[in-house]
N, C-alpha and C positions, 0 to 999 in steps of 0.2 A: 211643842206649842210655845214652851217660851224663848227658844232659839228664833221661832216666827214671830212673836213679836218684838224682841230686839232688831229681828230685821227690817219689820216695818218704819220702828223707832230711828234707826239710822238714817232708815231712806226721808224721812219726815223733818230730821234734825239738817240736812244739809241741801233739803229742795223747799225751792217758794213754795207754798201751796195755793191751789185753785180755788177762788173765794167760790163760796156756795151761793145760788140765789137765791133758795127758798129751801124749808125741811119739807118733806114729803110725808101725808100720810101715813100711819101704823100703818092701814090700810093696804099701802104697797113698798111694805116692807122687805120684801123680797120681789121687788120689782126684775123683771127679764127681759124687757124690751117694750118698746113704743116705738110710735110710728105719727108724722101726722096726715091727718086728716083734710085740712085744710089748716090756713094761716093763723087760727086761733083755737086749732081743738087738738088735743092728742088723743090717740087711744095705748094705754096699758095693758099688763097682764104680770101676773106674778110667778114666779120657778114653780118647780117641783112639789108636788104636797096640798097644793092649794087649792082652793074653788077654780072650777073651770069657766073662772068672771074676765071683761075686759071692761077697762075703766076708760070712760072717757072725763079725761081732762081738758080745764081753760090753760091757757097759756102760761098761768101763773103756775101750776101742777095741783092746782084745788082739783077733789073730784066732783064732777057735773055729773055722773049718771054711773050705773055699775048694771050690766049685762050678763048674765049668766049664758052659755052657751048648753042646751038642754040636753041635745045625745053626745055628748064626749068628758072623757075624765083627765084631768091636769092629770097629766104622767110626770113631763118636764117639759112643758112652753119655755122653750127660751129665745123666740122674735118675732115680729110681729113686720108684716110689709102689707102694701097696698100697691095694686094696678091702676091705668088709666080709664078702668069700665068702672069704678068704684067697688072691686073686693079686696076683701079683708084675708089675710093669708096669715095664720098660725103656726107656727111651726113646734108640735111637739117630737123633738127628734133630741133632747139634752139623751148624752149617752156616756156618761163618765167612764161606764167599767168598760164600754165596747163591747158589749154583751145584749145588745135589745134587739128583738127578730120584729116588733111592730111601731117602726118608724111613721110617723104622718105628718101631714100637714092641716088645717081645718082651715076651708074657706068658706067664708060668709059675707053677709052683705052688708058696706059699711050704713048703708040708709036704715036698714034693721037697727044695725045697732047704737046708731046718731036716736032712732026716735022708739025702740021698744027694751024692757029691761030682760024679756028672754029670747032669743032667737035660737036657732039649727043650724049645723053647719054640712058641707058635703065635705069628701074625705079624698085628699092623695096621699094613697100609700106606698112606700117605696123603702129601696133595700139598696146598698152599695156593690154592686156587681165584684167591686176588686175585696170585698170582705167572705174571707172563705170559716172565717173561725171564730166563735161568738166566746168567749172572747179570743185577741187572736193574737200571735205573739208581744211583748212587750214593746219590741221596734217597730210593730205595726199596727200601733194604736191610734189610728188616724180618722177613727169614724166617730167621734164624739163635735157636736154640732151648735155651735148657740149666736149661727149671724146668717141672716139670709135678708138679699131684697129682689126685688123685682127690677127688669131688665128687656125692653125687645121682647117682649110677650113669653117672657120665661122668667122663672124661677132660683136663681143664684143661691146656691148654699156656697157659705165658706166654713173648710172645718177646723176645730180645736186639737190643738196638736194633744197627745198625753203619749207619747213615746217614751222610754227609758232603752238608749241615753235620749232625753230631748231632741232633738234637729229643731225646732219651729215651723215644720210645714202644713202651711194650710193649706189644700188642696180646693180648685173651684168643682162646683158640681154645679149640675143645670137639671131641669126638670120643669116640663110643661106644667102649664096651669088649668088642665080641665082634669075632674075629678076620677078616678081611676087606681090602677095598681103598674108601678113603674119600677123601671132600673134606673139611678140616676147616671148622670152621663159624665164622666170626668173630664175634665179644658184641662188643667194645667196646675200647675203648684206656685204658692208663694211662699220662699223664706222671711218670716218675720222677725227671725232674731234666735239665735242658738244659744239665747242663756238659760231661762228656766218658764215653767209656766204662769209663772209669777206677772211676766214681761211681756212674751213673748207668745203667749196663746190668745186666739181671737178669741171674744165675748160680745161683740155684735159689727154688723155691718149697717150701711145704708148707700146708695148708688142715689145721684144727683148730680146733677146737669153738667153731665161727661164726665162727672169725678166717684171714685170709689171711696169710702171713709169707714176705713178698721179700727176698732176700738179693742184695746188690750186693758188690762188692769192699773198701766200706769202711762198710758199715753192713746190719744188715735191717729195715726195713720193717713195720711193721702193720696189717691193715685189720679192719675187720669185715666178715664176709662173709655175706651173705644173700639168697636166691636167688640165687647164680651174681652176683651185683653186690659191687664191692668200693671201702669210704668209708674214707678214710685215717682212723688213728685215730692213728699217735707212730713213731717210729721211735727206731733207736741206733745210734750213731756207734763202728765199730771198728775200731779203731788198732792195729799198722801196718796199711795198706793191703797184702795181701796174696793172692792167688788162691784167696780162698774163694768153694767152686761147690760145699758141703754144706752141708744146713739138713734138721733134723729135728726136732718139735715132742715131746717126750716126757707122759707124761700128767698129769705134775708141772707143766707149763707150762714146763718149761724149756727154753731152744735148744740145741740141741748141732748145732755149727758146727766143718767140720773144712777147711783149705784143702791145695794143693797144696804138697809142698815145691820150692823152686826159689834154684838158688844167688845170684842178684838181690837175693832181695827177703825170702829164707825161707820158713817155713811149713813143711808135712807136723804141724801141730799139731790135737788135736782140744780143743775151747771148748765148755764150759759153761756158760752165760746166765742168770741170771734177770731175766726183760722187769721195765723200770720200765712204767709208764704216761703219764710227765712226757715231753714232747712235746721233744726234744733242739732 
């Protein structure tokens, strides 16, 4: 532990850091993704452990309302996306050890949860076809999960690497959106970076008008995306290194980026972006 935070410390002493906009609620203190809704509303949700609530937030990151979602239990939600008919897509699939046989996603309605404080959700559940071993060897720890958006009437997972040695690969998966029991479908792999997961592991995604945007612990990511294929286009680098696993693409173009607060390292801050193009 304090090998990790002298290396925070490092990484802190010799990078700008990224002014905060606003603290964030105790409230969503272990926030895991948002998504918006429209031009002045988010919805939240907090990790692992937690009430199986979604917050909706004003733009500022106040919260405006808290939802309870009635037949399901926070396993690990770790993102949160939305379609063009108006649902709400959960993703409880957090899977550190690569060990969980009851992956899901919960979809619900964002109009429920815009105007009532408990709604229900319907359920896709699904499994990774190429995962033969719960958990399954160390090099093939590749089913652990915490960035999905919507796409072309499909479902985008991107996954978190935890391989030993590391490689960085996130693998795409896809998966319909009508409620059911699925195998999800693998596209392709992204290398993010072969240092550690520090860096180099996703913690959320969001897809946006033909662009992809990966979010790691200390930068996010840009591609352009078209059909379902994604070509790196620049990334940025954000200092301190901290547990952010929110990324939300607003229609201004801008990121709003919120991490976890944690006595380590900080955070519980929510970050407002505007992307350069100049390639970091």
């Amino acid at each position: 532990m304090r090998n990790l935070a002298l290396f925070f410390a490092s990484i802190f002493l010799v990078s700008a850091a990224v002014p905060k906009t606003t603290r964030l609620s105790k409230d969503l203190k272990e926030i895991s993704g948002w998504v918006f809704a429209n031009d002045t509303t988010l919805i939240a949700h907090n990790d692992s452990g937690n009430d199986p609530k979604l917050f909706v937030l004003n733009l500022d990151g106040s919260i405006r309302n808290k939802v309870t979602i009635l037949n399901a239990d926070n396993i690990d939600f770790e993102d949160i996306t939305l379609d063009q008919k108006g649902n709400l897509y959960v993703g409880d699939f957090g899977n550190n050890k690569n060990q969980r046989t009851n992956l899901r996603i919960l979809k619900v309605s964002l109009k429920k949860v815009l105007n009532n404080e408990n709604v229900e959700a319907k359920f896709i559940d699904f499994s990774y076809p190429e995962q033969t071993g719960f958990p399954p060897k160390l090099n093939q720890k590749y089913f652990d999960c915490e960035a999905m958006s919507f796409y072309n009437d499909s479902l985008y997972l991107f996954t978190k690497c935890r391989t030993e040695p590391f490689d960085g690969k996130c693998f795409v998966y896809t998966l319909p959106t009508n409620p059911g029991t699925y195998k999800a479908t693998k596209k392709y792999y992204i290398v993010i970076g072969k240092r550690d997961w520090l860096r180099d592991a996703v913690t959320a995604a969001d897809i946006h008008d033909g662009k992809l945007y990966i979010l790691t612990y200390n930068r996010f990511i840009t591609y352009t995306f078209e059909n379902g294929k994604a070509k790196y286009k620049s990334h940025q680098t954000l200092f301190p290194i901290t547990q952010k696993e929110s990324l939300a693409v607003h229609s201004s173009g801008k990121i709003y980026i919120a991490d976890e607060r944690q006595k380590l390292v900080g955070g519980g801050n929510m970050y407002v972006i505007k992307p350069t193009e100049k390639r970091q």
